[in-house]
C-alpha positions as CSV (number, residue, x, y, z in Angstrom):
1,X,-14.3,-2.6,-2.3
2,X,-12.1,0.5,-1.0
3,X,-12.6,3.4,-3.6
4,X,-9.8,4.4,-5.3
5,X,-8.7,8.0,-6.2
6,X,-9.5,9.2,-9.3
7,X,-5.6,9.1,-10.9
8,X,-5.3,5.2,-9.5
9,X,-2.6,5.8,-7.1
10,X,-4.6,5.4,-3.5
11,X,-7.6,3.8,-2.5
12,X,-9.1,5.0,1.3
13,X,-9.8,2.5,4.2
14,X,-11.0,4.0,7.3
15,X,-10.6,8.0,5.7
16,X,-7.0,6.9,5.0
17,X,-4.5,7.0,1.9
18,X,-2.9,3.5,1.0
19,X,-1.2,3.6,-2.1
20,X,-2.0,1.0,-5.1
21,X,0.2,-1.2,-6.4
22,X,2.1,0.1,-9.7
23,X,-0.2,-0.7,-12.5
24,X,3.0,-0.5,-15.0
25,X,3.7,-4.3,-13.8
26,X,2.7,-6.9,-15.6
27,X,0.3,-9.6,-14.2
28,X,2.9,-12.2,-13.8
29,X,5.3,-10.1,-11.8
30,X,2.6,-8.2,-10.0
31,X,1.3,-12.0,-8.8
32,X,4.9,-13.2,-7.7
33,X,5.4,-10.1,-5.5
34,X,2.2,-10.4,-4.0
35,X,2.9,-14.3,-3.5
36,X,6.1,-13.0,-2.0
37,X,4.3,-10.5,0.2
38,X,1.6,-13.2,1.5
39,X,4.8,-15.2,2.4
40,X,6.6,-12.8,4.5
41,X,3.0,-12.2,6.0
42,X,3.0,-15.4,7.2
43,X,6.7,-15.5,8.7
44,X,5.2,-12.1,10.6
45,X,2.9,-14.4,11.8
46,X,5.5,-16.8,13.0
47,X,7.6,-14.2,14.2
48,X,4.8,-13.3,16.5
49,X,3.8,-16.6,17.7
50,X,7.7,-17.2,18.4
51,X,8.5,-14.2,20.5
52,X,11.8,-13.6,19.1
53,X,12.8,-10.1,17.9
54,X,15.2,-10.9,15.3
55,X,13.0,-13.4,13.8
56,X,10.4,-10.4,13.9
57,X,12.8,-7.5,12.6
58,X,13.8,-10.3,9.4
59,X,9.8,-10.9,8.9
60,X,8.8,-7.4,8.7
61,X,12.1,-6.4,6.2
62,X,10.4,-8.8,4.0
63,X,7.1,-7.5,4.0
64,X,9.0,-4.1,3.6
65,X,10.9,-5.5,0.6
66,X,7.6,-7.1,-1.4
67,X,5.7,-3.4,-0.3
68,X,8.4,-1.5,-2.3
69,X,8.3,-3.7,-5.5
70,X,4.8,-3.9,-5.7
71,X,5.4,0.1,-5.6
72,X,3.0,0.2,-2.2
73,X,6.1,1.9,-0.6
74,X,9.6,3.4,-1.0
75,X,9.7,5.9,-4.7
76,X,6.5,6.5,-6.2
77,X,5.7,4.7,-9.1
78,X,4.4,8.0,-11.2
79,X,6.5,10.3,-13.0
80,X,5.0,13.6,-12.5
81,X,6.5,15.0,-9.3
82,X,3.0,14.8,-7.7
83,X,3.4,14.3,-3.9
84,X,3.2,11.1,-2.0
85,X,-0.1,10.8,0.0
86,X,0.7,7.2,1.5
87,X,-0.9,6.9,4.9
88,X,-2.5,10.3,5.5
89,X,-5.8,10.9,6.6
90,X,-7.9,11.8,2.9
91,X,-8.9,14.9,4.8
92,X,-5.8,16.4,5.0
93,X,-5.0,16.0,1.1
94,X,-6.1,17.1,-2.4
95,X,-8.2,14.7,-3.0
96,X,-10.0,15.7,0.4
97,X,-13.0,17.5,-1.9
98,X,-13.2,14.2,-4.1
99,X,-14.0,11.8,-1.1
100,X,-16.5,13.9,0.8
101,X,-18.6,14.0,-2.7
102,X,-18.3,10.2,-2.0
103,X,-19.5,10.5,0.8
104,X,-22.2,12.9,0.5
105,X,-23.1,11.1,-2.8
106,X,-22.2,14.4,-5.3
């Protein structure tokens, strides 16, 4: 497992910030969006395999789609004008101090 920030809203891979999907779905929409996501994965897949760049541009606008209704992308999905993290280094963010005592175990 990939510890997650203390409010929920990233966990770290690699020293990085991904951002989690919005807990305010419920479990069956939350599972269709991620069915949806695995799908346009695939056709990524495809895409690649094919060598075409339209069918690649159309594959990775679905991926981009599912990312931003699962709330991984696009608005945040919290409602008190905290900053958006997504994709920077842990370091280089407030909850820098939380993952080195993560890392150095206190």
């Amino acid at each position: 497992m990939h510890p997650t920030t203390p409010d929920g809203r990233y966990f770290v891979v690699k020293d990085q910030l991904w951002r989690c999907t919005n807990p305010a779905l419920d479990e069956a929409e939350r599972q269709r969006l991620v069915q949806e996501l695995m799908t346009a994965r695939r056709a990524v897949k495809a895409a690649k395999a094919s060598g075409l760049a339209v069918d690649m541009q159309a594959a990775r606008a679905l991926v981009q789609k599912a990312k931003v209704a699962l709330g991984e992308r696009g608005p945040v999905w919290w409602q008190d004008g905290s900053p958006d993290f997504n994709r920077y280094k842990v370091h280089n963010t407030p909850y820098a101090q939380w993952y080195r005592s993560l890392c150095t175990g206190g």
